[in-house]
C-alpha positions as CSV (number, residue, x, y, z in Angstrom):
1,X,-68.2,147.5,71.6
2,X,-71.1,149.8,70.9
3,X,-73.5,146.9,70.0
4,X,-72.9,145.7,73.6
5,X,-73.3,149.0,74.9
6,X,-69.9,149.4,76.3
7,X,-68.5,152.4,75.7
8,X,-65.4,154.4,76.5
9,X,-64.5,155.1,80.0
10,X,-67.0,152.5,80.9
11,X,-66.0,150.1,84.0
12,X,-66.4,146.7,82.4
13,X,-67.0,143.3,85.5
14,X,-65.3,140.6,84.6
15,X,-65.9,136.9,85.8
16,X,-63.0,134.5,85.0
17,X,-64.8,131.7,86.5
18,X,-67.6,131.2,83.7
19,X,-66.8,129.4,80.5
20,X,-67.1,131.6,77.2
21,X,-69.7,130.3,74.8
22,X,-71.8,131.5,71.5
23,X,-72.1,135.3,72.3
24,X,-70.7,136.2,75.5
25,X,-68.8,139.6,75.6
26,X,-65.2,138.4,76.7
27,X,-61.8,139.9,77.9
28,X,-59.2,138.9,75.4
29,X,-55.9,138.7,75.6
30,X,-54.3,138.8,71.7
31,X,-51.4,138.9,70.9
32,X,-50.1,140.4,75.0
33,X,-53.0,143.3,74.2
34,X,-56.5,143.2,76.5
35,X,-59.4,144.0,74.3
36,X,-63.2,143.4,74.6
37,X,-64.7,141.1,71.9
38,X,-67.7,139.2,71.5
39,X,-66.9,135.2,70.6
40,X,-68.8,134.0,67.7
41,X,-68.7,130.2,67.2
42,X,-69.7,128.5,64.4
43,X,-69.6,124.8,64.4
44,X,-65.5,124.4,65.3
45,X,-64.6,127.4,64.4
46,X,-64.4,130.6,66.8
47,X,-64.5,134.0,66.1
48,X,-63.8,137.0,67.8
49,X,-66.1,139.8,67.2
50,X,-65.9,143.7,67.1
51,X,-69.7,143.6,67.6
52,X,-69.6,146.6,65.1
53,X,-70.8,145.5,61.1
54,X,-67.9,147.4,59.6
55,X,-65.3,145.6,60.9
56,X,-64.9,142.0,60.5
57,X,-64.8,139.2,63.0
58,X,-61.4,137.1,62.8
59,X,-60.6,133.2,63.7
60,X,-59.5,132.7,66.5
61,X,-56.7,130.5,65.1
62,X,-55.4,133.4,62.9
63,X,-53.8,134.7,65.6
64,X,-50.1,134.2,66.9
65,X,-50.9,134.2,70.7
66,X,-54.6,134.4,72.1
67,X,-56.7,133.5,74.8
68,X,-60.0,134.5,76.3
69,X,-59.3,136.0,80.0
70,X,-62.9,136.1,81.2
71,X,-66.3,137.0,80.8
72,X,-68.0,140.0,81.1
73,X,-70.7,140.4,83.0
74,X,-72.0,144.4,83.1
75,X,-70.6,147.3,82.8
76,X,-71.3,150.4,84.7
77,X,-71.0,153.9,82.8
């Protein structure tokens, strides 16, 4: 998550209280793994987002078992 200047070994805040929208930096839970993504949304589809332009973003729907855990806030290095 370079673009959002999170970096390894960086302590990433979470807030599962705020709704996810149109680029927030969110927790995900895919698949039973945790990963950081940025959630794209265009019209009613959602994306989530490596924030890095070599790898692509994928629907949200494409996955077997997803959800978005919470968003992040800041992240302290």
């Amino acid at each position: 998550m370079r673009g959002a200047r999170i970096f390894d070994r960086d302590i990433a805040v979470v807030d599962r209280s705020l709704k996810a929208g149109h680029g927030s930096v969110v927790v995900a839970a895919v698949d039973g793994e945790m990963s950081i993504k940025r959630l794209v949304v265009d019209g009613n589809v959602a994306r989530l987002s490596f924030d890095n332009p070599g790898m692509p973003a994928f629907a949200v729907e494409d996955m077997a078992e997803g959800e978005i855990w919470g968003v992040v806030r800041f992240s302290i290095r």
